[in-house]
N, C-alpha and C positions, 0 to 999 in steps of 0.2 A: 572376095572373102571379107566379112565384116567384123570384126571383133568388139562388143559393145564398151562403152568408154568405160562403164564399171570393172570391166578386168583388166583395162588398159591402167587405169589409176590402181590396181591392186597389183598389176607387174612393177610398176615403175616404183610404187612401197616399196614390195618386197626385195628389188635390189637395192632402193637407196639403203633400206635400213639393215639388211641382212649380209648384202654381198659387201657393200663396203663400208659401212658406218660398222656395225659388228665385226666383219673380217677384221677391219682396221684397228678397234678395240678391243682386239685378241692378239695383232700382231705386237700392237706396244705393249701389252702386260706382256705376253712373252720375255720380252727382251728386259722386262723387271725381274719377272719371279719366277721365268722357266716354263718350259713348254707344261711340264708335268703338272705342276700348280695350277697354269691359266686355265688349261683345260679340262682339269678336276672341276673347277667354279663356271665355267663357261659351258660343260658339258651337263648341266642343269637343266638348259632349256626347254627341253622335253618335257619338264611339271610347269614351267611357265606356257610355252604351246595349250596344254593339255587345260591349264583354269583358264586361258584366254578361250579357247574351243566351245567349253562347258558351261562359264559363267555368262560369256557376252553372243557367241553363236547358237545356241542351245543343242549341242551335239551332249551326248549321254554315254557312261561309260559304269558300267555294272562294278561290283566291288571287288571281285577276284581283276579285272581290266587294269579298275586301278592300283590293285597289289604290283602286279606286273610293269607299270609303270615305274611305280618307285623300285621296284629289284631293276630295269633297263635301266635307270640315274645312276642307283648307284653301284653296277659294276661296270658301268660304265667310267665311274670315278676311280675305281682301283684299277682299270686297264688305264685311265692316264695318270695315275701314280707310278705306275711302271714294276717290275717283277721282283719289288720288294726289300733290295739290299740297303743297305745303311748310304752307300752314295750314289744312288739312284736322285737324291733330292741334297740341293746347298742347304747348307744351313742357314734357319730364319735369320738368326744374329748377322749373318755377313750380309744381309738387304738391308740398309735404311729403312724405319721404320715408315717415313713418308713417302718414300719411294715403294714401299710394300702396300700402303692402303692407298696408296694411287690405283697401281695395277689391281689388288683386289677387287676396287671398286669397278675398272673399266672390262674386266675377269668379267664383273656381275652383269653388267651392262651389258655385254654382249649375251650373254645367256637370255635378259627380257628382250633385246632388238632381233635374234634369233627365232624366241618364240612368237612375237610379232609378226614376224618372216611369213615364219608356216602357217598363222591364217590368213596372211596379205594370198600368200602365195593358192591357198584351197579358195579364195575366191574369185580368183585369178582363173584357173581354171574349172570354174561351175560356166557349165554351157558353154564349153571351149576344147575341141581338141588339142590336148597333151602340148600334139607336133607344134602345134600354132605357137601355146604360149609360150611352149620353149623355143621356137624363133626367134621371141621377141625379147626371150629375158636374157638368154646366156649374151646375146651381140651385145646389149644394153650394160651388164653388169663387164662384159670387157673392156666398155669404151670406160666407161668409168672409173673403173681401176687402173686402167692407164690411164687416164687423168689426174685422178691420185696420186700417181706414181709422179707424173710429168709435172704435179706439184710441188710434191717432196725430194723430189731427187732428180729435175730439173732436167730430164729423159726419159723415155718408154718403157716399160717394164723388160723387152725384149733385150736393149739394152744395155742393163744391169746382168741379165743370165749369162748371155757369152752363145755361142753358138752351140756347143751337148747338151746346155741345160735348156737352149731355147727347145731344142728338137725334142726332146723328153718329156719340157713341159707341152709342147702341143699335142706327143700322143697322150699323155696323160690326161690332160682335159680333154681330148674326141671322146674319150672312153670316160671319163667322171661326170663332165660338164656336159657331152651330147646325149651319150648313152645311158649313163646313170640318173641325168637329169630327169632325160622324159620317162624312164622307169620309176621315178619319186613321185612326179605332177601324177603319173598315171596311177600310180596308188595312192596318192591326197583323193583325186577325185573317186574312188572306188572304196577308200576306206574312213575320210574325212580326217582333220588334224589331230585328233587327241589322239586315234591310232595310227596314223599314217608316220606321225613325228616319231613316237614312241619307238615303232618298226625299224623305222630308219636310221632310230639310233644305237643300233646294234652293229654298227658297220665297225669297231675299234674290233670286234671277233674275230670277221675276217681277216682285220689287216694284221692281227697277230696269229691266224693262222696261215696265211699266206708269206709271211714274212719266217714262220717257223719253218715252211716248207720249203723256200725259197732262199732266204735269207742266212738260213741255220740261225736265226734268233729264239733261243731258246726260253720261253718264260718262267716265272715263278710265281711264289703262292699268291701276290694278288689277281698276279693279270689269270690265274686260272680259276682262282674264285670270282673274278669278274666276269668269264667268260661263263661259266655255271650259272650265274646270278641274269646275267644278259637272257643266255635261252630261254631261264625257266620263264622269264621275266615275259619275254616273245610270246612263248608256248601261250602263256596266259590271257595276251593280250588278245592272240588270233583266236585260239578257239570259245569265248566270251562274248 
């Protein structure tokens, strides 16, 4: 099995810069300005993907495509605003002002090292099955994040969970990071990054409908004008 060095150097991008340099720069805003915040700004990436795609790949995207793009951004951004109530979100006043454009800034950041990701990653697997390169990326973006981890907190990421969370998080990554992985690569390669990203970033739908049907998390008027705005946003992108 030979995999040519061009996808090998486009695996090892797309984790440094997506799985942990961005992961990482999503987890510390968080712990500034709130999951809801970081990932209104971070969940952008999909129009940064989509002009890296069109401007420097030459992939093309017709104008109803790119409507749909920008409706996936942005209910995308009222499903991580959350279901609308007055304390769903802290108040800007209680953030330090430079504590807030810290994390905004690294909010932003991870939104370009994310869109960077997905065309490291669509090059990654051009002349590559899926299965390959997701052998190569998920071991890879593991060892590293424990690394990270074994940086900062001086132990394994395994470590820090405790034994329920460890067991939880492994089925959850078999099923995100195996299954869902090579369900992504396989639609980059079959649909290229401006729509593969855009697709993919409709996944906030399902987690609020499986958590409504699962969870009894019941939403409100944003997260369900996001999720309207998500579809139609889809609808557009596939059949275009």
């Amino acid at each position: 099995l030979r995999v040519p060095w061009t996808n090998v150097w486009a695996i090892l991008g797309s984790v440094a810069l997506g799985i942990v340099a961005g992961d990482l720069c999503m987890l510390t805003a968080i712990r500034s300005i709130g999951v809801a915040r970081a990932y209104a700004l971070g969940g952008t990436y999909p129009l940064v993907g989509v002009l890296i795609a069109v401007a420097f790949r030459g992939e093309s995207l017709s104008l109803p495509a790119a409507a749909g793009v920008a409706l996936v951004v942005t209910g995308g951004i009222l499903l991580s605003l959350g279901p609308g109530r007055g304390a769903a979100l802290p108040a800007p006043a209680a953030i330090p002002l430079r504590r807030a454009s810290v994390a905004v800034g690294l909010a932003l950041t991870t939104a370009v090292l994310w869109g960077v990701e997905v065309n490291l990653t669509k090059i990654a697997v051009t002349g590559v099955e899926p299965l390959v390169a997701n052998a190569l990326r998920m071991p890879l973006g593991a060892l590293a994040l424990n690394a990270a981890a074994l940086l900062v907190y001086r132990q394994p990421a395994p470590g820090r969970l405790g034994g329920r969370n460890t067991a939880l998080a492994t089925v959850s990554g078999l099923l995100a990071l195996f299954v869902g992985s090579f369900l992504y690569l396989s639609g980059l390669q079959q649909t290229g990054a401006a729509r593969g990203v855009s697709i993919a970033a409709s996944s906030p739908v399902f987690a609020l409908l499986i958590g409504l049907v699962v969870l009894r998390e019941f939403p409100g008027w944003r997260s369900a004008a996001g999720v309207f705005l998500v579809s139609g946003g889809v609808a557009l992108i596939t059949v275009t």
